[in-house]
C-alpha positions in Angstrom: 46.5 2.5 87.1 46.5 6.1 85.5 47.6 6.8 82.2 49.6 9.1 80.5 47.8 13.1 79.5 49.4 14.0 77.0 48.3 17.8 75.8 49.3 19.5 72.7 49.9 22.7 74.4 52.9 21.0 75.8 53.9 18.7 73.3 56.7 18.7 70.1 54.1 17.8 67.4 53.5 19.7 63.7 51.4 18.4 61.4 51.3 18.9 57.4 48.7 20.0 54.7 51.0 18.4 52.4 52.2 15.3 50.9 56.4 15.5 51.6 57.8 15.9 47.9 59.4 12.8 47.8 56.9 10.3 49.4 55.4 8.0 46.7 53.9 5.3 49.6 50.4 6.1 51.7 52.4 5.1 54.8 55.5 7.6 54.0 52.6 10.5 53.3 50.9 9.9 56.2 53.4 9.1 59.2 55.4 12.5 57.9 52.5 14.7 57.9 51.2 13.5 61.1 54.5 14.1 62.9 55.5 10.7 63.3 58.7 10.0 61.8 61.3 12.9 60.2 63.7 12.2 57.9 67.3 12.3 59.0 69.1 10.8 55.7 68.4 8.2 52.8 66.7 5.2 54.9 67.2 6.7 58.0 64.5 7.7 60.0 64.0 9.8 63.1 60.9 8.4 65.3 59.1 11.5 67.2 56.9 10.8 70.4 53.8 10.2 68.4 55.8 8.0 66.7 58.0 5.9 69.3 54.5 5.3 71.3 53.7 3.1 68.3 56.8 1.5 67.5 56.7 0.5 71.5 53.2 -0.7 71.1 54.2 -2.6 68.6 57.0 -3.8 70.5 55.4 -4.8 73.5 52.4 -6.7 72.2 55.9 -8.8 70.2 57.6 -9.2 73.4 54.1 -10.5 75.7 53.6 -13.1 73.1 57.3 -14.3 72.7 57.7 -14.1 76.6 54.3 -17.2 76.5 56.4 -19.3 74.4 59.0 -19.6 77.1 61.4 -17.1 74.8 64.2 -15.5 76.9 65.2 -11.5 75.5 68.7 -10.7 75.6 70.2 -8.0 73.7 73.4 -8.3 71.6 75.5 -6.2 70.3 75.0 -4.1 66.8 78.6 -3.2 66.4 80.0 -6.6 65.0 83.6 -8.5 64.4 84.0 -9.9 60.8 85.0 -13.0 61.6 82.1 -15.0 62.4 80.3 -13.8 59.3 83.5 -14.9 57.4 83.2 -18.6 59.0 79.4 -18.9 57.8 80.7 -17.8 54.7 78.0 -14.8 54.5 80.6 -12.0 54.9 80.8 -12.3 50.8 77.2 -13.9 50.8 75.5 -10.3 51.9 78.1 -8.4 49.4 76.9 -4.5 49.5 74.3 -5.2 51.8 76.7 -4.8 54.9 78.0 -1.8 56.3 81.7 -2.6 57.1 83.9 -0.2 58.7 87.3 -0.5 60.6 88.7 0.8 64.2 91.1 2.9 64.7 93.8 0.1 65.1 92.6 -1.4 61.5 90.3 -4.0 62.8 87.3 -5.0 60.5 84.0 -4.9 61.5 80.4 -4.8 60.6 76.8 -3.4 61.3 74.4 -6.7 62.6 72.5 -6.9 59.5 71.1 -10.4 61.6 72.7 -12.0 63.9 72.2 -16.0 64.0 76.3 -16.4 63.7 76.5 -14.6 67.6 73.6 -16.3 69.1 75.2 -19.5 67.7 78.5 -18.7 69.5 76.4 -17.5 72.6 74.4 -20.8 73.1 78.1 -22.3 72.3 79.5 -20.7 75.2 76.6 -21.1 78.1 75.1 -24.5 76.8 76.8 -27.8 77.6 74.4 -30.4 77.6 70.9 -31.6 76.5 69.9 -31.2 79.5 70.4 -27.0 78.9 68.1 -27.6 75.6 65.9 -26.4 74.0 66.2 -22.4 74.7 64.7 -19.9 72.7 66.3 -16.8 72.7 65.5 -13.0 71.2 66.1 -9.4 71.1 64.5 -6.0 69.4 67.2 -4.7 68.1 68.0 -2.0 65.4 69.5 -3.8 62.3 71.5 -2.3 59.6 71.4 -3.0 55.8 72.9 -0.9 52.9 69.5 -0.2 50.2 70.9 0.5 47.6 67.6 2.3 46.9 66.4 3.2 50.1 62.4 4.2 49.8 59.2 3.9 50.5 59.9 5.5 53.9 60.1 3.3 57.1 59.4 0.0 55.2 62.8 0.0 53.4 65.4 1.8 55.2 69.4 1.4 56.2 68.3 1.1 59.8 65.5 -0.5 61.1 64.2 -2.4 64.0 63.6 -5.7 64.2 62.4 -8.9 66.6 64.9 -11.7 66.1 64.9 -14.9 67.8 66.4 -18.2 67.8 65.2 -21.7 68.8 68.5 -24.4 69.5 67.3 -28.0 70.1 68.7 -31.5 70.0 66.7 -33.2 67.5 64.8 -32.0 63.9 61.4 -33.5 66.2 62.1 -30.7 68.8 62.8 -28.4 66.0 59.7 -28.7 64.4 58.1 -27.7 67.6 60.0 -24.9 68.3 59.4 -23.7 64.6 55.3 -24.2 65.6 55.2 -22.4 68.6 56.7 -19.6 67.2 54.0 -19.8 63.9 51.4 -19.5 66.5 53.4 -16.8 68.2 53.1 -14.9 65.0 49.9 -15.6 64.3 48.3 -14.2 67.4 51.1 -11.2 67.3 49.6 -10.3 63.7 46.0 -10.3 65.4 46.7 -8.7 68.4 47.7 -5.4 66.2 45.3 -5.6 63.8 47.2 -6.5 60.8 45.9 -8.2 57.6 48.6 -10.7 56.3 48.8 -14.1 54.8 51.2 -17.5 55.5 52.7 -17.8 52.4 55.7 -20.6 51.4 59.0 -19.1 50.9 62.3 -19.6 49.9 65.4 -19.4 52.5 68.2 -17.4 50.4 70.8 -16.9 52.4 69.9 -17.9 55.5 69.9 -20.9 54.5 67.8 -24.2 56.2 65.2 -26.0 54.7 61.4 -25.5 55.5 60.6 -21.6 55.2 57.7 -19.5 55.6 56.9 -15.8 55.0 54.1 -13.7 56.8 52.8 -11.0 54.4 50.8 -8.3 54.8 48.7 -7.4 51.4 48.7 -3.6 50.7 49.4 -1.7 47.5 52.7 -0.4 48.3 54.2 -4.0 49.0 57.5 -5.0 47.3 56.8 -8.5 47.5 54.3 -10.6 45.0 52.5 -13.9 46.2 50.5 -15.9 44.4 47.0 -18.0 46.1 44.7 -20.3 44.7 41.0 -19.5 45.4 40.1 -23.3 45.2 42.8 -24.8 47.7 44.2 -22.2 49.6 47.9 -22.6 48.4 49.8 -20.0 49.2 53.5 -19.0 48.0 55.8 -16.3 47.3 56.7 -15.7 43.8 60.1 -17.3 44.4 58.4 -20.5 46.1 56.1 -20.8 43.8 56.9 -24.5 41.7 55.4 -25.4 37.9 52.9 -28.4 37.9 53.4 -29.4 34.6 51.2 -32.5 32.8 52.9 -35.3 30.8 53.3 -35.0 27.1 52.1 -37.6 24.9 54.1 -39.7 23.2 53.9 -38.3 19.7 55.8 -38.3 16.7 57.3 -35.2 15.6 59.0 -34.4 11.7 62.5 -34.3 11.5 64.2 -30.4 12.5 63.9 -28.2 9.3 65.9 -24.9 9.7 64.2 -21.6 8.4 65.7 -18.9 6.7 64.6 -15.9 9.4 66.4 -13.1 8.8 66.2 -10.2 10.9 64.8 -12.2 13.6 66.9 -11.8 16.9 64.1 -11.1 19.3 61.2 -13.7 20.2 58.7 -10.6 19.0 60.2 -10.4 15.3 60.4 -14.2 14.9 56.8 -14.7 16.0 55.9 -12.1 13.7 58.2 -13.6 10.3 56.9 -17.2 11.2 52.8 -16.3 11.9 53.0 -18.4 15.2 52.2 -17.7 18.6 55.4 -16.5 20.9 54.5 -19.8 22.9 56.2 -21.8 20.0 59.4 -20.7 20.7 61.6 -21.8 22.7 63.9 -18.7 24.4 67.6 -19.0 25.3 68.7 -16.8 27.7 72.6 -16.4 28.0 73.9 -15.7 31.8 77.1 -16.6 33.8 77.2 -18.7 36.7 80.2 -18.1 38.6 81.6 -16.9 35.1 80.9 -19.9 32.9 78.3 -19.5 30.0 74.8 -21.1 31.0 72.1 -21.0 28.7 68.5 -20.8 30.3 65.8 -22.5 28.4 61.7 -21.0 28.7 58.7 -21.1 26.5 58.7 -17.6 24.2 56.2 -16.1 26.1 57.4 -16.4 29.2 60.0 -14.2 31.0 63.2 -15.0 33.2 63.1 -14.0 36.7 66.5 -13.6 37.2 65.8 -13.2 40.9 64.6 -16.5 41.5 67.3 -17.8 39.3 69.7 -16.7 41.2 67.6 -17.7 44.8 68.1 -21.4 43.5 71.5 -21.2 42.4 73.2 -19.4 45.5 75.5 -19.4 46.5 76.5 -18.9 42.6 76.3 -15.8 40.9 74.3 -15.1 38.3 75.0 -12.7 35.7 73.3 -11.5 32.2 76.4 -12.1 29.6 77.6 -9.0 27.5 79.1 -8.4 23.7 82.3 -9.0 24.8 81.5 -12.4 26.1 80.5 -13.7 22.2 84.0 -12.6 21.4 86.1 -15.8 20.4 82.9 -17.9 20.4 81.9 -18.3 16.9 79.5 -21.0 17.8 77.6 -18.9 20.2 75.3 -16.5 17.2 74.1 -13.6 19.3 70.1 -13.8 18.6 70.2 -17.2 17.1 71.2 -19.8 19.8 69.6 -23.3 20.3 70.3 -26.1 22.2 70.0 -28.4 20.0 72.5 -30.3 17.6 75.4 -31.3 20.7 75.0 -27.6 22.0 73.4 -28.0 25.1 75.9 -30.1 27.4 79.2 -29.4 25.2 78.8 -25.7 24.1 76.9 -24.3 27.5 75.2 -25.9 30.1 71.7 -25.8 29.6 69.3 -25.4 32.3 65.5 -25.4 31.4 61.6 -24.2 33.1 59.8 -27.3 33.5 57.5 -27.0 30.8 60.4 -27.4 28.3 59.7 -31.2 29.0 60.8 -34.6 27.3 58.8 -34.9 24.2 57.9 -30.7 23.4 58.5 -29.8 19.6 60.1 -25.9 19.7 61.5 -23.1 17.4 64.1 -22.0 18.2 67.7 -20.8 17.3 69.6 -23.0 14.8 72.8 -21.9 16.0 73.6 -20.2 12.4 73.0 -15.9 11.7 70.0 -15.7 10.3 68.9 -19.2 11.0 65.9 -20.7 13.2 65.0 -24.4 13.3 61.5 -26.2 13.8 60.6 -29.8 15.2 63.1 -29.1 17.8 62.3 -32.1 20.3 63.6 -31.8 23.8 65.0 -35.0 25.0 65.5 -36.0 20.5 67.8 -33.4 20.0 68.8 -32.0 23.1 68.8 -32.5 26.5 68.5 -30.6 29.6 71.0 -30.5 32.3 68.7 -29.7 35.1 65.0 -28.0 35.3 64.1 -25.2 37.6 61.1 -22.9 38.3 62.6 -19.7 37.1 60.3 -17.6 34.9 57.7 -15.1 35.9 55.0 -16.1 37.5 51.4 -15.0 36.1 47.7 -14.8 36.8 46.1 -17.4 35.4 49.0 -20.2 36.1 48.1 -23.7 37.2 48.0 -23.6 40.7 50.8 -26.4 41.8 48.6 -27.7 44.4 45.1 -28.4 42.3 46.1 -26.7 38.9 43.1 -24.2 38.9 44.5 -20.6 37.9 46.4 -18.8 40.6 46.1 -15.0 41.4 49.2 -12.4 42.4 48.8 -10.1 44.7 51.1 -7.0 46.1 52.6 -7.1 49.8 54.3 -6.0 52.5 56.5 -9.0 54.2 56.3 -9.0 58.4 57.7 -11.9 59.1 59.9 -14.9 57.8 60.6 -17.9 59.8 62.8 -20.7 58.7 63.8 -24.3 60.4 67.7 -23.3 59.7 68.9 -26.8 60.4 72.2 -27.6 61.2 74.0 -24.9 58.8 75.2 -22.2 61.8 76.0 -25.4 64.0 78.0 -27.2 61.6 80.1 -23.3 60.9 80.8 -23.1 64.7 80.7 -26.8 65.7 77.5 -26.1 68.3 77.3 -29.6 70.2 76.1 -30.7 73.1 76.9 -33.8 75.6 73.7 -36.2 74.4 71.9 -38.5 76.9 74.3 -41.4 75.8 77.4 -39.1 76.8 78.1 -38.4 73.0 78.3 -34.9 71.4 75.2 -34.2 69.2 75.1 -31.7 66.9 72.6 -29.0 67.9 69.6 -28.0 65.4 68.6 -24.1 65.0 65.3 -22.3 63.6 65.3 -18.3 62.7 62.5 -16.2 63.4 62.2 -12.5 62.6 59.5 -10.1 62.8 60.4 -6.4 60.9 58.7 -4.5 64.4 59.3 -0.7 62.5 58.2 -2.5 58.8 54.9 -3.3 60.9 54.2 0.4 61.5 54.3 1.2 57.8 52.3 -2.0 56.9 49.1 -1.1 59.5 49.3 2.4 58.2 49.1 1.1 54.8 46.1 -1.1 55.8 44.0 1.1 58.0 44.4 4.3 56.9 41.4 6.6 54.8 41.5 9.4 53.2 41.8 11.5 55.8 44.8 9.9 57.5 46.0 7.5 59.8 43.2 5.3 62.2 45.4 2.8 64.1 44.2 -0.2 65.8 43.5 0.4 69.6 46.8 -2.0 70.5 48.9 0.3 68.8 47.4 3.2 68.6 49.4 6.8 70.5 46.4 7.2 73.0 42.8 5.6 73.4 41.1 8.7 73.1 41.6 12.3 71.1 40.2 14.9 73.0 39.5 18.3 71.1 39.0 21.8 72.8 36.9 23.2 70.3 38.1 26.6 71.1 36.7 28.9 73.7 38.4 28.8 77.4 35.0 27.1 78.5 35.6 24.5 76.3 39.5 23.7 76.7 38.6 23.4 80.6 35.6 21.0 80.0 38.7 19.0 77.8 41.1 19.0 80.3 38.8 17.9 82.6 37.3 15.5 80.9 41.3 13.8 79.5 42.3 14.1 83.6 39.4 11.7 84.7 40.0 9.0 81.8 43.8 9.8 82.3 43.2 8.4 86.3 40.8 5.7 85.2 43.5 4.3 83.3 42.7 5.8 79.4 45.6 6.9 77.5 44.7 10.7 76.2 46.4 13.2 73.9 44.2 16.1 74.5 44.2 19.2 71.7 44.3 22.0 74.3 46.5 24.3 71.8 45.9 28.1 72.1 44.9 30.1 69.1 44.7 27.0 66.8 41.4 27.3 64.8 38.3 24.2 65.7 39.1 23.1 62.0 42.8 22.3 62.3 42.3 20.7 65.5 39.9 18.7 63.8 41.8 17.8 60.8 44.3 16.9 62.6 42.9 14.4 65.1 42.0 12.9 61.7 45.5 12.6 60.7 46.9 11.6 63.8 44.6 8.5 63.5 43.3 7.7 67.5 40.6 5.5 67.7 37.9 7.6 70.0 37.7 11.4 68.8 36.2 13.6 71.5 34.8 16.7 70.7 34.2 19.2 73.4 32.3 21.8 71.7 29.2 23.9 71.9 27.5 21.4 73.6 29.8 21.8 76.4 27.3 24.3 77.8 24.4 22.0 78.1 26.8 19.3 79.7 27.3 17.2 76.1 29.9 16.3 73.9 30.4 14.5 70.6 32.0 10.9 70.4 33.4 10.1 67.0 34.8 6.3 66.2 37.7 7.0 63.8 37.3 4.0 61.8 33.9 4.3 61.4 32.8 7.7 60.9 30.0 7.3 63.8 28.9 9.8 65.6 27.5 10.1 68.4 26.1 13.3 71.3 25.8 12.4 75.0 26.2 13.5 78.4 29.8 14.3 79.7 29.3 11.8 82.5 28.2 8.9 80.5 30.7 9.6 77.9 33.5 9.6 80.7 32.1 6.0 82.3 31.6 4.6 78.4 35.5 5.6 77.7 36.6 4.3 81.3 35.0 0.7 80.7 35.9 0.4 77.0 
């Protein structure tokens, strides 16, 4: 079948020498200045032909592989009513994230910002028995969430486009299928175009639904941290990441002794006064869980990641308490709080990292201005009211799988798919006649794929220093032809991109008039195709020059062999 010419001369494409002033990602640089994407607004991005070739690459090679695992596309609607998001209860959950807006009558409504509430009533409305089970549905759909820093270009914007599908099955056995078919899906999806990324654990937020997995792609500009172990292979997000903590021995520890520590409020001055390490301390953090004081307990040298505090408290929130939160608490001492003495339990709830274990000695707070107490001994004079994995991870941490030291790393997150459970068809009462003529409560998994994110994250990954170089699966055209100038030469290129056109090569042929060799050159760099084809000098002698863009190589040879090579590639 013949492909698509597509020639300069004739096409809406302008390149840029420079960086666009507010770019701070490789990606954003680079898909501006090759004419890709234009901004329209903050997060909101126009895709130019260049650019909407790849984003429909991208989307097709998504589609082909959800299509083998027996996944049916249907497309729903973007433009939302509030009300099923208010009976799953994450019409508050998302807070800012949603765009809400009201008709014309008064009616409230809502940009999808995901959509598992109205596949759940869609598979409620045309599924009535087991017998219509299991069904995987999806769509690639545009999806809408309010940054409220929108950056980085295409990888975090207000509207972006995104594969979402659904499995619905009778049984957690059948769901666990589901949920593998579509980890193979991924995986070959992630190959096909050429992407780096890891299968890491993750947490479910507010999805909600128990086993969850996120696929990352590693590049510098990622948001997203995740940890691996180069001895097992255990892999985790940040927020997934659980402390493998050994048992204390049974030892006996002095009585508490309180210390006169004046001037001490921070972990930093105290280690200081005292001549011990910050690790000796224990740290109370004050916050607010759906407004009642909570203190949070860690070693001194660790920090709080209030992120993942709040990830394993949802649907609670979490909040750092302020001045006016000490007022008409005279047993709270700003600086100086400990759990110790009946606090913990009676003053605040006291929640604690894992390492604060039964049997640890700390310093910490004595509850008094001025005042810090040693021999503190968690489980002799306090307790802890429940432990969670809530401080920052670091290199170097015992890996939870074999305890040799974990490393971080920076990423770009692809995918996330989650075995949901029974949470949307419990909200909307999703049942189905069973073989013994009873209802059974149907099971759901959530799959998503960010199709625009995966843009950015290949031209994160692939691209050199002199722009993009996209994988051939992805990639605007097979083959960059250059007209190196003369009219000799722009007729050799047009012959040469008509014949691979007809054998079925995809061609973007630089046949521009009065454009200089070395722009034309610079930018078939930029624009990243995989084959550059000079038609130059040696057009005369019946050559041209064959350059692989992710290579470098070079290569001179006959037109005609150059044509059959291209044709059979």
């Amino acid at each position: 079948m013949a492909a698509r010419v597509q020639r300069l001369s004739r096409s809406m494409l302008k390149t840029l020498r420079d960086d666009p002033a507010d770019a701070e990602t490789l990606s954003h640089k680079l898909l501006v200045r090759a004419g890709y994407v234009r901004r329209a607004s903050a997060g909101i991005w126009t895709w130019l032909p260049l650019g909407k070739q790849v984003l429909e690459n991208v989307t097709r090679v998504v589609r082909e592989e959800m299509d083998a695992i027996g996944g049916q596309e249907v497309l729903l609607p973007a433009l939302l009513p509030k009300e099923p998001y208010e009976q799953s209860g994450r019409y508050e959950e998302y807070g800012d994230l949603l765009f809400r807006l009201k008709d014309r009558k008064g009616g409230d409504y809502l940009l999808g910002p995901t959509h598992e509430e109205i596949f759940t009533q869609v598979v409620k409305d045309q599924c009535s028995s087991y017998k219509d089970l299991p069904v995987i549905l999806y769509q690639i759909q545009t999806k809408y969430r309010d940054e409220a820093r929108p950056r980085s270009g295409i990888l975090r914007g207000r509207e972006f486009t995104m594969k979402d599908s659904y499995s619905f099955d009778v049984s957690d056995e059948a769901l666990e299928e589901s949920y593998r078919l579509h980890r193979l899906a991924y995986q070959r999806i992630f190959e096909r175009l050429g992407l780096d990324y890891r299968i890491v654990s993750a947490v479910s937020g507010a999805m909600g639904g128990s086993a969850s997995e996120e696929f990352l792609a590693p590049a510098a500009a990622g948001e997203d941290t995740f940890v691996s172990c180069p001895s097992c292979g255990y892999a985790a997000n940040t927020e997934a990441v659980t402390t493998s903590v050994p048992p204390v021995e049974g030892a006996e520890h002095p009585p508490v002794e309180e210390l006169d520590t004046p001037d001490t409020p921070t972990i930093e001055t105290l280690a200081e006064h005292l001549g011990v390490p910050a690790s000796a301390t224990l740290k109370n953090l004050l916050v607010k869980v759906d407004g009642e004081i909570t203190a949070v307990g860690v070693p001194g040298d660790r920090e709080v990641d209030l992120g993942k505090l709040a990830e394993q408290l949802a649907p609670a929130e979490v909040e750092l308490v302020t001045a006016d939160d000490f007022t008409g608490r005279p047993d709270l001492v700003r600086g100086y709080v400990g759990p110790q003495g009946g606090m913990a339990g009676k003053a605040f709830r006291y929640l604690a990292d894992p390492r604060v274990a039964p049997g640890t000695a700390w310093i910490t707070g004595a509850n008094k201005p001025d005042m810090h107490a040693r021999n503190v001994v968690c489980g002799r004079d306090f307790e802890v009211d429940r432990y969670l994995d809530m401080v920052v991870v670091e290199p170097g941490d015992p890996c939870p799988q074999c305890g040799t030291g974990i490393e971080l790393d920076r990423a770009i997150e692809i995918g996330h798919i989650f075995q949901l459970g029974r949470k949307y068809a419990d909200a909307f009462e999703l049942d189905v006649l069973g073989q013994n003529g009873k209802p059974v409560r149907v099971t759901m998994g959530s799959y998503g794929i960010g199709v625009s994110r995966a843009v950015a994250a290949l031209a994160e990954q692939t691209a050199d220093e002199q722009g993009l170089c996209w994988p051939r699966e992805v990639a605007p055209a097979d083959v960059h032809v250059v007209a190196a100038g003369k009219a000799a030469q722009t007729e050799a290129a047009l012959d040469i991109a008509e014949r691979l056109g007809a054998a079925g090569v995809r061609v973007i042929v630089d046949d521009r008039p009065g454009v200089s060799p070395g722009v034309k050159f610079t930018d078939a760099e930029l624009v990243g195709v995989p084959t550059i084809l000079v038609a130059g000098r040696g057009v005369k002698d019946g050559l041209v020059e064959l350059k692989d863009r992710r290579t470098g190589e070079r290569e001179e040879l006959p037109v005609e062999e150059a044509v059959t090579r291209l044709a059979g590639a």
